[in-house]
PDB file of N, CA, C and O in Angstrom, chain B, residues numbered from 101:
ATOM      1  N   UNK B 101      75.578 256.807 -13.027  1.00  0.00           N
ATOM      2  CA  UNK B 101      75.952 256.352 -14.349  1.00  0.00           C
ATOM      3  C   UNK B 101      77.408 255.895 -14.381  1.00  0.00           C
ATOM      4  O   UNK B 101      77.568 254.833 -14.982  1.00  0.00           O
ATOM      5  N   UNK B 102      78.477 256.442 -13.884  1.00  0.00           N
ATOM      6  CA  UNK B 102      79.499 256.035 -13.458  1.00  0.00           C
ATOM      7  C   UNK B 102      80.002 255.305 -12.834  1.00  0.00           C
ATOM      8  O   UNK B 102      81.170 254.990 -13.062  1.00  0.00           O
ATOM      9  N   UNK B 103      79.377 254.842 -11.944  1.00  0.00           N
ATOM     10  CA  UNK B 103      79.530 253.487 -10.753  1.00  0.00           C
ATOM     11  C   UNK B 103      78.797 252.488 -11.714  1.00  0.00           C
ATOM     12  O   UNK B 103      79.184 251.371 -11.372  1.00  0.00           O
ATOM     13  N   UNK B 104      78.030 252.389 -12.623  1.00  0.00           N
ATOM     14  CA  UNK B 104      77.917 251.394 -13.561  1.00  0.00           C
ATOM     15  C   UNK B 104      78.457 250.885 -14.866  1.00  0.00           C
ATOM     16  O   UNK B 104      78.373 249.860 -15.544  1.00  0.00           O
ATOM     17  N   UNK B 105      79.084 252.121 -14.920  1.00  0.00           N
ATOM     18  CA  UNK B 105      79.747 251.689 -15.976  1.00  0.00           C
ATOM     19  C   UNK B 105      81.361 251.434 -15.672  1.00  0.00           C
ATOM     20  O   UNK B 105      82.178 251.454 -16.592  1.00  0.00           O
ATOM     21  N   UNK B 106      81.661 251.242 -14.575  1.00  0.00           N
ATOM     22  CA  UNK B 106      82.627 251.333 -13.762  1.00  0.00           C
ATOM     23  C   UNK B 106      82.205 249.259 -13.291  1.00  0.00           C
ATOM     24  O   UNK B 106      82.908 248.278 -13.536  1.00  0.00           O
ATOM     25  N   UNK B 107      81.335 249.302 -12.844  1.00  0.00           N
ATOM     26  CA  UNK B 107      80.749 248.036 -11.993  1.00  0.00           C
ATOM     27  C   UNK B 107      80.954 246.945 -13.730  1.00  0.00           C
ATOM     28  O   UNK B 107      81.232 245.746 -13.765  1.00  0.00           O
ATOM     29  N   UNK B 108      80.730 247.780 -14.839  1.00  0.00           N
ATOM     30  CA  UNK B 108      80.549 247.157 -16.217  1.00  0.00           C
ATOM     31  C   UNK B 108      81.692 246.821 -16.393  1.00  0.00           C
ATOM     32  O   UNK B 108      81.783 245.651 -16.765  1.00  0.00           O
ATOM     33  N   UNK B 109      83.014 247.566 -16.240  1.00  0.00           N
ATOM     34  CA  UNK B 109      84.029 247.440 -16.810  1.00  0.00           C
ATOM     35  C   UNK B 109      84.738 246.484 -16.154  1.00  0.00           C
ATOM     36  O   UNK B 109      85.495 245.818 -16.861  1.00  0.00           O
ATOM     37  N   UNK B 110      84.690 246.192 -14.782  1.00  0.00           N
ATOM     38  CA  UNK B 110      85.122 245.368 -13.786  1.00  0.00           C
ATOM     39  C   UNK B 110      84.773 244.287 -13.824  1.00  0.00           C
ATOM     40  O   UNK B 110      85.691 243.507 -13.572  1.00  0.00           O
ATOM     41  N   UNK B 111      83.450 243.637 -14.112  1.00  0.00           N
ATOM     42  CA  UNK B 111      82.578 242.670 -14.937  1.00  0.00           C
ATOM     43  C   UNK B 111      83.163 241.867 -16.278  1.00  0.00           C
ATOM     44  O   UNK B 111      83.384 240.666 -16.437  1.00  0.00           O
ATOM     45  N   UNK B 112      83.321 242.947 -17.136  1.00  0.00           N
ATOM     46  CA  UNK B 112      84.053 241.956 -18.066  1.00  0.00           C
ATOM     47  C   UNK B 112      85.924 241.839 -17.638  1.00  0.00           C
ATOM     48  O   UNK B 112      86.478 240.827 -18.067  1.00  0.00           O
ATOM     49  N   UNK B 113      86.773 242.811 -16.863  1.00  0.00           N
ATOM     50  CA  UNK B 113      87.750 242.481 -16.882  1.00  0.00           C
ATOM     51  C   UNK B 113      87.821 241.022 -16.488  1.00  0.00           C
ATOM     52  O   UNK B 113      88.366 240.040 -16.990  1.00  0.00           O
ATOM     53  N   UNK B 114      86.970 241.256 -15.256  1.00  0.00           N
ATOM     54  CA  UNK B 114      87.180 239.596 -14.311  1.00  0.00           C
ATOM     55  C   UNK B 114      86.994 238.003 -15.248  1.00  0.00           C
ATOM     56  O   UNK B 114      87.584 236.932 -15.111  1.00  0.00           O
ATOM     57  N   UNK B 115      85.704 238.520 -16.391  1.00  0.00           N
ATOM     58  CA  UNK B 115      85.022 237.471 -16.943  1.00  0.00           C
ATOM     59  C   UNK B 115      86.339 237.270 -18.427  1.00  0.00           C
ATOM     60  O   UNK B 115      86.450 236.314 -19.194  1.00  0.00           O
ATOM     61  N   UNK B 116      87.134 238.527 -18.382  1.00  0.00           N
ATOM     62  CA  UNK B 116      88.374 237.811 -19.926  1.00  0.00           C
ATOM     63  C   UNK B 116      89.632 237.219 -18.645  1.00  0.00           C
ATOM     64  O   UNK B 116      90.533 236.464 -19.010  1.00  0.00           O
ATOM     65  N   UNK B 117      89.554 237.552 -17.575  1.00  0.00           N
ATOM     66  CA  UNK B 117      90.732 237.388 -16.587  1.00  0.00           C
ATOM     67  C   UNK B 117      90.419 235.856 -16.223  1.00  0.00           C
ATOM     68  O   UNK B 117      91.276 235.046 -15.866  1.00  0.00           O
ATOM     69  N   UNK B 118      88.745 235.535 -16.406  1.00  0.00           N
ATOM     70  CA  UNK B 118      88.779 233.963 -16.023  1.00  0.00           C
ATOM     71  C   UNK B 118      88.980 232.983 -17.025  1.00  0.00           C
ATOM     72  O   UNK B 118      89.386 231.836 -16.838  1.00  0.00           O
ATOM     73  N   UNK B 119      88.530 233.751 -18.587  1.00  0.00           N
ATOM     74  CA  UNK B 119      88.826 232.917 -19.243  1.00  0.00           C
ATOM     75  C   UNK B 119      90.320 232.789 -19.786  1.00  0.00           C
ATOM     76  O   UNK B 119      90.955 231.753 -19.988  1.00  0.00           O
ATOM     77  N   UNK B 120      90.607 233.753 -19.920  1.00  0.00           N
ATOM     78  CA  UNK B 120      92.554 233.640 -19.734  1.00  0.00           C
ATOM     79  C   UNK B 120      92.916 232.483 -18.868  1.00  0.00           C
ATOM     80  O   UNK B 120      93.701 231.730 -19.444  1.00  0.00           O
ATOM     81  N   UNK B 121      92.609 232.123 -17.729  1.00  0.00           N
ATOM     82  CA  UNK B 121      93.490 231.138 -16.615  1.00  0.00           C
ATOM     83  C   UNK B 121      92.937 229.786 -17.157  1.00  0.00           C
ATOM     84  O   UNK B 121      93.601 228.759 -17.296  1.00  0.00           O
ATOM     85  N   UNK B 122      91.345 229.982 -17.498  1.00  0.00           N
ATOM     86  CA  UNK B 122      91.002 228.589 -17.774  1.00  0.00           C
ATOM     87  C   UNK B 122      91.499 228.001 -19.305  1.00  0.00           C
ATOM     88  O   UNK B 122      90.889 227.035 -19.763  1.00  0.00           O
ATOM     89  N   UNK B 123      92.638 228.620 -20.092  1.00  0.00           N
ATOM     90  CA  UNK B 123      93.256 228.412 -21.505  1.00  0.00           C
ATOM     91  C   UNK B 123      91.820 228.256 -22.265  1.00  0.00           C
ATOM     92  O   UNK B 123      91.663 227.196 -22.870  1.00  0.00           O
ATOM     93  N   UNK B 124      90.366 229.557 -22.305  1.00  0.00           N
ATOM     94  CA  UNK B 124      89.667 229.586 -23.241  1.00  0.00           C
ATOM     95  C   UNK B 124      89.666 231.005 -24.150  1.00  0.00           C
ATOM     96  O   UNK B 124      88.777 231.579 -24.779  1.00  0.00           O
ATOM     97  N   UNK B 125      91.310 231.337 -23.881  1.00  0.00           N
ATOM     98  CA  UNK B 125      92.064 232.430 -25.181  1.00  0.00           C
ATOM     99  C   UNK B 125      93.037 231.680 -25.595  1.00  0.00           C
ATOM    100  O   UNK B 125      93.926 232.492 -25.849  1.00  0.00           O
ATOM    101  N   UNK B 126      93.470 230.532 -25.847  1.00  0.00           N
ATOM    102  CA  UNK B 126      94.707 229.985 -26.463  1.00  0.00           C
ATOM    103  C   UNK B 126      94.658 230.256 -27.592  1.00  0.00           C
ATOM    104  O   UNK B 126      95.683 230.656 -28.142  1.00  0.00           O
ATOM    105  N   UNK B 127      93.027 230.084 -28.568  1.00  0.00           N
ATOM    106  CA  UNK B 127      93.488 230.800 -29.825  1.00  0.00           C
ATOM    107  C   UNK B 127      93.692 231.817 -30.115  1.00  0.00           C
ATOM    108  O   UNK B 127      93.966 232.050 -31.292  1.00  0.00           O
ATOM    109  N   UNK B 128      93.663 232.452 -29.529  1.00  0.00           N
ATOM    110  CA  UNK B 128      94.533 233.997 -29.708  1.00  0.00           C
ATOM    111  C   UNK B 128      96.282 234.254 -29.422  1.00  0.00           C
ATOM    112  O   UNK B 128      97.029 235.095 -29.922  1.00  0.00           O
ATOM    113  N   UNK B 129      96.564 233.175 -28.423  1.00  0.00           N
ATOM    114  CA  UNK B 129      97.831 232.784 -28.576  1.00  0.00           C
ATOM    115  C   UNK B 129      98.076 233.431 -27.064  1.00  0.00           C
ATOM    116  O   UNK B 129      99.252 233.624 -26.754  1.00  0.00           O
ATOM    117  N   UNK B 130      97.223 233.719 -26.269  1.00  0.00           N
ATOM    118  CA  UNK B 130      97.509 234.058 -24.847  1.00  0.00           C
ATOM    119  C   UNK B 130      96.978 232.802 -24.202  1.00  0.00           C
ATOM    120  O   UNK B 130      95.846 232.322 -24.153  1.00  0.00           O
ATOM    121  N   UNK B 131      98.336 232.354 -23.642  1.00  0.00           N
ATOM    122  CA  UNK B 131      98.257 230.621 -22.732  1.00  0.00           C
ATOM    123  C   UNK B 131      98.826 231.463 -21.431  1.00  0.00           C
ATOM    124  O   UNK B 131      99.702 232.324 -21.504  1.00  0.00           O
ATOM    125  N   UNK B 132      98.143 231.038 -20.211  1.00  0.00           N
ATOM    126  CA  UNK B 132      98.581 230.707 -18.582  1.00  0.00           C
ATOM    127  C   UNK B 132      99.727 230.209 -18.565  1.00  0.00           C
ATOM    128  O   UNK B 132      99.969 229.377 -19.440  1.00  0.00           O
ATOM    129  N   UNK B 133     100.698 230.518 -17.666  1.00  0.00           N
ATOM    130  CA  UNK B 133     102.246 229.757 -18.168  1.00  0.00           C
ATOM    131  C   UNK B 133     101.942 228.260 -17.660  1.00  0.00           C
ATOM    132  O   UNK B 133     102.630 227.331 -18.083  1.00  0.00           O
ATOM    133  N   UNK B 134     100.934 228.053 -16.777  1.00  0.00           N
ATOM    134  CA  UNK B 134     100.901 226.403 -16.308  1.00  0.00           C
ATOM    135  C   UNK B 134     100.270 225.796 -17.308  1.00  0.00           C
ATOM    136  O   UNK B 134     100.394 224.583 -17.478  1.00  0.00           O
ATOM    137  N   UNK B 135      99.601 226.474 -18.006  1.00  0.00           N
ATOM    138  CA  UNK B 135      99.318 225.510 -19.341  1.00  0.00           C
ATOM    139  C   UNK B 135     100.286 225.223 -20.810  1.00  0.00           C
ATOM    140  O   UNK B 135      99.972 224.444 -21.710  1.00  0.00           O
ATOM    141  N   UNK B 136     101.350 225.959 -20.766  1.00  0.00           N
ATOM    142  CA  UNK B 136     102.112 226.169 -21.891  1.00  0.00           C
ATOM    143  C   UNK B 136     103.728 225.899 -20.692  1.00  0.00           C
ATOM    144  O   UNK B 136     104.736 226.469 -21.108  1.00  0.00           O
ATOM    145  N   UNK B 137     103.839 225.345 -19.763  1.00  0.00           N
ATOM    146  CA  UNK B 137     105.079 224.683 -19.635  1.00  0.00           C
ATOM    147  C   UNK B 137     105.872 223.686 -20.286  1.00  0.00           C
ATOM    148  O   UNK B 137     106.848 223.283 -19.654  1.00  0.00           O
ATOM    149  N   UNK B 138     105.721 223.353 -21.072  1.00  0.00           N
ATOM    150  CA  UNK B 138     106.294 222.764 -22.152  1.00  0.00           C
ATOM    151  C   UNK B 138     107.267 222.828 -22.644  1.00  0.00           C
ATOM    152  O   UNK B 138     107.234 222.412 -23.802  1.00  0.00           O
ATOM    153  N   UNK B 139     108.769 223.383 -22.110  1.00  0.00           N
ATOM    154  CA  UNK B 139     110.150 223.852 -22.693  1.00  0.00           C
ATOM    155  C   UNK B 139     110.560 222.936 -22.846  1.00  0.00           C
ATOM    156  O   UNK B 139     110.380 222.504 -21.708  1.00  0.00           O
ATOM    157  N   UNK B 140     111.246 221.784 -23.589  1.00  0.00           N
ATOM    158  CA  UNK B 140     111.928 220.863 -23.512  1.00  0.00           C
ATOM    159  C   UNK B 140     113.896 221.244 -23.693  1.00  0.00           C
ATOM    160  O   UNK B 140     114.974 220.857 -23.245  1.00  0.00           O
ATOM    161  N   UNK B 141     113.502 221.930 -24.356  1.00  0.00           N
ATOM    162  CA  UNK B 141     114.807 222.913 -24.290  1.00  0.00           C
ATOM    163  C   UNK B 141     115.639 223.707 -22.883  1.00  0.00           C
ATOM    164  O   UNK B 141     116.715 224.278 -22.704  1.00  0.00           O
ATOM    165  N   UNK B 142     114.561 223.390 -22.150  1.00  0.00           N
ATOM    166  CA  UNK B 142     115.483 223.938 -20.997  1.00  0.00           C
ATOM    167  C   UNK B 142     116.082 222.692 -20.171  1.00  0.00           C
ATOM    168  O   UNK B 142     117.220 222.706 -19.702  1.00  0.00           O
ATOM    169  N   UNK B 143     115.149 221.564 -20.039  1.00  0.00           N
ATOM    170  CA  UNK B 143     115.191 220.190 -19.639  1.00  0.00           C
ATOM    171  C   UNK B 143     116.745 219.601 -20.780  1.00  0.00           C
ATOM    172  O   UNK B 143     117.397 218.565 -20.654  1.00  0.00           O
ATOM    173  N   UNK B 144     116.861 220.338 -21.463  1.00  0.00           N
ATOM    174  CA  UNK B 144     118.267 219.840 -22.392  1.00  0.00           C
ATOM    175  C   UNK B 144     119.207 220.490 -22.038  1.00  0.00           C
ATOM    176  O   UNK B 144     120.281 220.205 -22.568  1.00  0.00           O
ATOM    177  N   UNK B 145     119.183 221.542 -21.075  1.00  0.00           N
ATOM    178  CA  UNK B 145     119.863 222.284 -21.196  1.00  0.00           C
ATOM    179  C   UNK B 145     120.867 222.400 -19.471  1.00  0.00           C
ATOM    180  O   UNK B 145     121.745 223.179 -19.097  1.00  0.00           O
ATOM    181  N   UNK B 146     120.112 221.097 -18.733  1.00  0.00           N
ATOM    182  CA  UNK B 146     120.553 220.868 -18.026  1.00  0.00           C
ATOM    183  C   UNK B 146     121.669 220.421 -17.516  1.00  0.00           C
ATOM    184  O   UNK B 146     121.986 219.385 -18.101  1.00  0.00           O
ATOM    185  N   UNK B 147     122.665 220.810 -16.428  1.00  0.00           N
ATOM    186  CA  UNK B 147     123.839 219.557 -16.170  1.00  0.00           C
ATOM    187  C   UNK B 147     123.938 219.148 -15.191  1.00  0.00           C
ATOM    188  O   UNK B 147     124.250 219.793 -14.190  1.00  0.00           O
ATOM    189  N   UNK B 148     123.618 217.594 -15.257  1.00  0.00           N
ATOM    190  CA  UNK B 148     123.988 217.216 -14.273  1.00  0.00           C
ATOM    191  C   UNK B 148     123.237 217.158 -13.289  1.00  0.00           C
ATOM    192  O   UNK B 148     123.763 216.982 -12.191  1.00  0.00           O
ATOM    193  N   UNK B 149     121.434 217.320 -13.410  1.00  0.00           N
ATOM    194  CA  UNK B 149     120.667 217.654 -12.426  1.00  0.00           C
ATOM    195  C   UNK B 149     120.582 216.371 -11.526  1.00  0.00           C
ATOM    196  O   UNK B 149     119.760 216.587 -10.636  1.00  0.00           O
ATOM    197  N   UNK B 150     121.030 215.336 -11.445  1.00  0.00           N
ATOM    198  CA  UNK B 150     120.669 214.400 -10.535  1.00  0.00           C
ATOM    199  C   UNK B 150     121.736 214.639  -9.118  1.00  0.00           C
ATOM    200  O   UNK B 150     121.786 213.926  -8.115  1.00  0.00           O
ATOM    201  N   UNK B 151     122.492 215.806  -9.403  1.00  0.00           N
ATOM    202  CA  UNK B 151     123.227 216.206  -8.371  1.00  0.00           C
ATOM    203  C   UNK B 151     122.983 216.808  -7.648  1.00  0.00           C
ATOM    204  O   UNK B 151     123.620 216.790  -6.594  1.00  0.00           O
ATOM    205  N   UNK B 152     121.704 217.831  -7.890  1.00  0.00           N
ATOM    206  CA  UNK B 152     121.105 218.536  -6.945  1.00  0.00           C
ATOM    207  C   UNK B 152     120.533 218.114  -5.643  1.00  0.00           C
ATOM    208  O   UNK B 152     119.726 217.189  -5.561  1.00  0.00           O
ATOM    209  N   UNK B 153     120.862 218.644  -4.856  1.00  0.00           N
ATOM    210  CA  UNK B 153     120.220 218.013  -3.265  1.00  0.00           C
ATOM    211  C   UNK B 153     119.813 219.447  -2.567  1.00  0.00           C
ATOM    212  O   UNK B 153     120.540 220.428  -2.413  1.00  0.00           O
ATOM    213  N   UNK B 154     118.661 219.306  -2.251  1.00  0.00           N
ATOM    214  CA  UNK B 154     117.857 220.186  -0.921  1.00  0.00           C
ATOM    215  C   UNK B 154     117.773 219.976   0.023  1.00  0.00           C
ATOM    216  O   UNK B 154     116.894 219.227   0.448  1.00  0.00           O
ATOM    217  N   UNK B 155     118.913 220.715   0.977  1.00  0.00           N
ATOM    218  CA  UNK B 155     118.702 220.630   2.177  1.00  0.00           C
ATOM    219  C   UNK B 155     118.390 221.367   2.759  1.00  0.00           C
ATOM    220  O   UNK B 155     118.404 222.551   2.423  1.00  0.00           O
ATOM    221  N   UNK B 156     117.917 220.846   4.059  1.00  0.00           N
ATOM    222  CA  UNK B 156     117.326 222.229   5.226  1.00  0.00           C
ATOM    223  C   UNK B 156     118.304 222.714   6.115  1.00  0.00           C
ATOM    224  O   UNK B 156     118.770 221.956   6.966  1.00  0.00           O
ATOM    225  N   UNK B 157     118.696 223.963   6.017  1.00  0.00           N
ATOM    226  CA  UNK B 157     119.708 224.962   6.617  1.00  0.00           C
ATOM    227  C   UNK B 157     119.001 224.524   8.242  1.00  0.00           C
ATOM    228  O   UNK B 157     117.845 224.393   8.645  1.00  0.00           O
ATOM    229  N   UNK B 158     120.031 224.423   8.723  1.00  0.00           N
ATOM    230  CA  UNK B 158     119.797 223.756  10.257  1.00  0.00           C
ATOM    231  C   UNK B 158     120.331 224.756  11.272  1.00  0.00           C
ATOM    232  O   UNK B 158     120.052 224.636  12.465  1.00  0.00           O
ATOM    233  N   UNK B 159     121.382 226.113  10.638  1.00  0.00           N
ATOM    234  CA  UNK B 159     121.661 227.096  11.399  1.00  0.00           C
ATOM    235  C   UNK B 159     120.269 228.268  11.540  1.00  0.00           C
ATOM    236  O   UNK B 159     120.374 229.182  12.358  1.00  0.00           O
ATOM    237  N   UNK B 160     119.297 228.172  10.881  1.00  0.00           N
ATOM    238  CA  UNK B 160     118.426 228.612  11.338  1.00  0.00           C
ATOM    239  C   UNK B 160     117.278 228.342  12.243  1.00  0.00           C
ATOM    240  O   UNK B 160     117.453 227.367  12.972  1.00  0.00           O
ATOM    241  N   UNK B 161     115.908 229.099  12.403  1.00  0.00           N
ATOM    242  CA  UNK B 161     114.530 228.868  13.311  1.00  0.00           C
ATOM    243  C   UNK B 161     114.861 229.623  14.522  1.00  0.00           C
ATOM    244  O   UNK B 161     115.908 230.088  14.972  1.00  0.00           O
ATOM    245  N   UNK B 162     113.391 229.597  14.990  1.00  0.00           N
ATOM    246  CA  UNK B 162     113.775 230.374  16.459  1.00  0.00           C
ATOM    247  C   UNK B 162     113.831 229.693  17.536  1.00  0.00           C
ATOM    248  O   UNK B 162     113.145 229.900  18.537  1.00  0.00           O
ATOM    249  N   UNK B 163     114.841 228.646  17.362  1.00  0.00           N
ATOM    250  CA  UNK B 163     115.787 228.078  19.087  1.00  0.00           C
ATOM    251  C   UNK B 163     117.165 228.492  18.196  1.00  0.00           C
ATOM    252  O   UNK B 163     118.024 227.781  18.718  1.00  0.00           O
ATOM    253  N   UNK B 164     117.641 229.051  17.425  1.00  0.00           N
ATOM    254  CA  UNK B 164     118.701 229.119  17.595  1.00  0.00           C
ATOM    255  C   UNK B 164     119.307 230.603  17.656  1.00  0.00           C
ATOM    256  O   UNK B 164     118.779 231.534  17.048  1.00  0.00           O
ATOM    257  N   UNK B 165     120.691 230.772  18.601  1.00  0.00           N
ATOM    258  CA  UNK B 165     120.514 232.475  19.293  1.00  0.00           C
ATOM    259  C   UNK B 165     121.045 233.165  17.860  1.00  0.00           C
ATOM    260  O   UNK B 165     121.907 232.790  17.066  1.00  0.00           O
ATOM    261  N   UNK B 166     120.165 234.330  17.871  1.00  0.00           N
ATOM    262  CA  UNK B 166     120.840 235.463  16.650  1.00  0.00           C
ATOM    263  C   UNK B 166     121.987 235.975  16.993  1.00  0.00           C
ATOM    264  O   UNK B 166     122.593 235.481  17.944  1.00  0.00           O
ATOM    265  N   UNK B 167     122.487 237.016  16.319  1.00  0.00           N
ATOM    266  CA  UNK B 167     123.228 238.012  16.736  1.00  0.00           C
ATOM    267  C   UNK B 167     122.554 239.027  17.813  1.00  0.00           C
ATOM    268  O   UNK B 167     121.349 239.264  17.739  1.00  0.00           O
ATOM    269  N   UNK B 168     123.448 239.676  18.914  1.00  0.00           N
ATOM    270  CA  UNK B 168     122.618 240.544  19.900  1.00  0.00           C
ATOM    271  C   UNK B 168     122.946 241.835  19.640  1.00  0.00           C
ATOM    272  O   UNK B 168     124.050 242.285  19.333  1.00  0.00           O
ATOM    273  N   UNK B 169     121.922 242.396  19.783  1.00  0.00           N
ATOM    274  CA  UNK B 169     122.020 244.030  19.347  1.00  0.00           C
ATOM    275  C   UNK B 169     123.339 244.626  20.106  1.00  0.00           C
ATOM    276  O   UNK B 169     123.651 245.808  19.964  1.00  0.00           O
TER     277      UNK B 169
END
């Protein structure tokens, strides 16, 4: 009786856990953050982002020697 109602409870967590991701609780006001990215306020809040550059750290990987014990 316990392993089923156990197997029950696990059942619906998964089945509100799928509809949560697929945004079919938005009216309740619980959104997936990839569906509610929408800040425009942070995009304002930027400076200067065309300055940013990513580069690849070139003092690392394994050809180059570590420190030795």
């Amino acid at each position: 009786m316990r392993l089923r109602v156990l197997v029950a409870l696990l059942l619906l967590a998964n089945l509100i856990y799928f509809a949560w991701a697929r945004g079919g609780l938005a009216m309740f006001g619980t959104v997936p953050a990839r569906l509610s990215q929408s800040e425009p306020e942070r995009l304002t809040q930027q400076i200067r982002p065309q300055l940013l550059q990513i580069r690849k750290d070139e003092g690392t990987g394994p050809s180059s020697p570590g420190p030795k014990p």
